[in-house]
N, C-alpha and C positions, 0 to 999 in steps of 0.2 A: 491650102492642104486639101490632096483630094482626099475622100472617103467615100464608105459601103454601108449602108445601114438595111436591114430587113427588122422588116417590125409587123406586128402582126397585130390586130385588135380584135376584142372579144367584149361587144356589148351586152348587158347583163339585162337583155330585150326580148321579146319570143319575135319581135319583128327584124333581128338582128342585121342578116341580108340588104338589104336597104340602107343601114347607118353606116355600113363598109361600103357601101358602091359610092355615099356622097363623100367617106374619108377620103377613098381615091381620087372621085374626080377633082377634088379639094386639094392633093397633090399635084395633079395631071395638069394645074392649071397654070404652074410653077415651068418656066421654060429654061431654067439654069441647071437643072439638072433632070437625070433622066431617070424613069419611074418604070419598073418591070411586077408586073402581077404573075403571081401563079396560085394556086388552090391553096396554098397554105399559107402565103405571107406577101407583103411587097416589100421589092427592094430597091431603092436610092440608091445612084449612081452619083457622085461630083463632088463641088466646092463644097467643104463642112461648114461655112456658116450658112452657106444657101438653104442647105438641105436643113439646117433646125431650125435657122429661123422659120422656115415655111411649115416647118413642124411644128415649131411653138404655137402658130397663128391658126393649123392645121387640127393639132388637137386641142386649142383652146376652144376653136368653133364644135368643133365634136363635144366638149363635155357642157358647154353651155346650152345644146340642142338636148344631147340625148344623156347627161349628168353621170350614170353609172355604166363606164364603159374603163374595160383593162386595157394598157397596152404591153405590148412585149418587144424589146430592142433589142438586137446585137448589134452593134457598131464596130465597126474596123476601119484602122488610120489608112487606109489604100483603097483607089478605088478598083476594085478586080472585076468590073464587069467584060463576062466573053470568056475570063478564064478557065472555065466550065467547058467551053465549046467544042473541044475535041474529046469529050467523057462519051 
């Protein structure tokens, strides 16, 4: 099944910066599906077990390093990357 997830994290660090750039590259490193940043969220593109397991694995290393950190998810059963494109 494919799906769309944008999730967004808010660590609860004045060094915050820093702990989102390694959550990404911590995604980025996942070649099954496809990872889109913008200023306010990233978004997963693909197979839905890909995309959590790498998530699971993704924020498990996240709260083990930096322990109090939010995250925020919408999930959608479709993957609609590009559907944007002509806005």
């Amino acid at each position: 099944m494919e799906t769309t997830v944008e999730i967004s994290m808010y660590p609860l660090n004045q060094d915050y910066e820093s702990f989102i750039i390694d959550f990404i590259n911590e995604l980025k490193t996942y070649k099954t599906f496809k990872v889109r940043v913008n200023e306010t969220s990233t978004h997963l593109f693909g197979d839905f077990d890909s995309i959590f397991d790498a998530l699971k694995n993704a924020v498990r290393k996240s709260y083990m390093k930096h322990q109090k950190t939010v995250f925020v998810m919408k999930v959608l059963g479709a993957n609609i990357e590009g559907s944007a494109s002509s806005l």
